[in-house]
N, C-alpha and C positions, 0 to 999 in steps of 0.2 A: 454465516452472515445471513440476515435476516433479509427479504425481499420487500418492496415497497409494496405499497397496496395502496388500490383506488376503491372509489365507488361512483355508483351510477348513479345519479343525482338528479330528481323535476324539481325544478325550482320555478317561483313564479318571475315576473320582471321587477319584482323590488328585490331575490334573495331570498325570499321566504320559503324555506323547503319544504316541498309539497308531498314529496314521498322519494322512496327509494326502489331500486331495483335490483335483485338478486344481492346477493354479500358482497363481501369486500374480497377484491381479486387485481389481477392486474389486466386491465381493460384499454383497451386502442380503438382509433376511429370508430365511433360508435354510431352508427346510420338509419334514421328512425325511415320505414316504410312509407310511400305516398300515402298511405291512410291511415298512419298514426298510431295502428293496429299493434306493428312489432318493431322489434329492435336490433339489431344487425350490427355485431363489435367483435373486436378481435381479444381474444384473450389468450394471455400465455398460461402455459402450465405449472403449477404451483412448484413443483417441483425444481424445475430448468427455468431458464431465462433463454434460449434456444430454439423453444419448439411455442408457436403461436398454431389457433382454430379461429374460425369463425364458428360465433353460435350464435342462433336467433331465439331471441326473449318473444316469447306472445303476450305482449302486455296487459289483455283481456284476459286470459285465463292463470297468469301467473307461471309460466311454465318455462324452459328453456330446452331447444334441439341442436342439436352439434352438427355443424352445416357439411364441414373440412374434416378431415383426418390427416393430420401431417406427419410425414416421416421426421425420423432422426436428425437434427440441426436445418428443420425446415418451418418458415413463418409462409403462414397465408393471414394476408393481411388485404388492412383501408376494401370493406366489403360497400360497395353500391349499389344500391337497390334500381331496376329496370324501373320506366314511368309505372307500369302495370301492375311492379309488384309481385309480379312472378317469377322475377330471374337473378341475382345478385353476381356480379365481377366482382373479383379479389385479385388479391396481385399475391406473387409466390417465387419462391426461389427455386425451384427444382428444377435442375440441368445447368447452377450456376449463374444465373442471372434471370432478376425477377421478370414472370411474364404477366399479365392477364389473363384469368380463365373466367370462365361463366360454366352456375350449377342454376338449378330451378331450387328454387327455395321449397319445396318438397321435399327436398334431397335423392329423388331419383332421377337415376341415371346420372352419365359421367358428365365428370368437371371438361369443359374444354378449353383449349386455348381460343384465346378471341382472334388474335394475331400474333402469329409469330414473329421474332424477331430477336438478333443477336444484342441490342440495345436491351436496358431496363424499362420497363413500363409500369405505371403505375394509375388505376383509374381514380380520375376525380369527381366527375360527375357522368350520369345519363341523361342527355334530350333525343327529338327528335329520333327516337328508335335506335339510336348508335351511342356507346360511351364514350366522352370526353376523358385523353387520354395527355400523363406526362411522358415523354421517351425520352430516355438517357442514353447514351453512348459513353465508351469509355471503361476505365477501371472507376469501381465507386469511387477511389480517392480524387481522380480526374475530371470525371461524366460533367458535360455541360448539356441544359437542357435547353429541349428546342420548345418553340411555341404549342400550346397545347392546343390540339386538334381532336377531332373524329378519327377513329380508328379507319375508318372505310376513305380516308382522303389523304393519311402523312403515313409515313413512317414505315410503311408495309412491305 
């Protein structure tokens, strides 16, 4: 069976497509940097439909770096870019239920958890120095979500 395939699309506000970026793959939550510079998406592996990365596109040089390395039946996914641009949360499933980590968009040094917790979490956006975060409880089939907060004020 053949896998779906996306692409990474500028368009302008009428539709008119301005250019493209990298090939056609299969591509998630795609998070352009505050300064417009690079590209921050989650992409699965051609092979599997199982194992998801984050990789950042440098849209000035044309290039792409591999942010994540994910084990066997593991997505790291929906990457957020820090106001500053130096730091991206992803969310991941390893130990069973997705958490929040944060890497320096450099790729050194380790991924960390932002906050722990036996809920799912999922970041949706960064302000004010903290990400804005969804937390799940529950089995996926059940999980009802609570209002979304600041990781440093719910759910901890």
């Amino acid at each position: 069976m053949e896998k779906e395939s996306s692409e990474l699309i500028w368009m302008d506000r009428n539709g008119k497509i301005l250019g493209k970026v990298g090939e056609p793959g299969l591509y998630f939550g795609p998070s352009l940097s505050p300064d417009g510079r690079k590209l921050a998406v989650e992409i699965y592996k051609a092979h599997t439909s199982t194992n998801s990365d984050i990789w950042i596109y440098d849209l000035t040089q044309g290039s792409r770096t591999r942010l994540t390395f994910s084990q066997p039946n593991e997505q790291n996914r929906l990457p957020v870019w820090s106001p500053d641009g130096n730091r991206i949360v992803f969310s991941s499933g390893r130990g069973g239920h997705s958490q929040i980590y944060e890497k320096s968009v450099s790729g050194v040094g380790a991924e960390n958890v932002v906050s722990p917790s036996e809920g799912h979490r999922y970041a949706t956006t960064w302000v004010s120095g903290w990400p804005i975060h969804r937390w799940f409880s529950g089995e996926p089939a059940t999980r009802q979500p609570t209002i979304p907060c600041a990781i440093q004020t719910c759910g901890r």
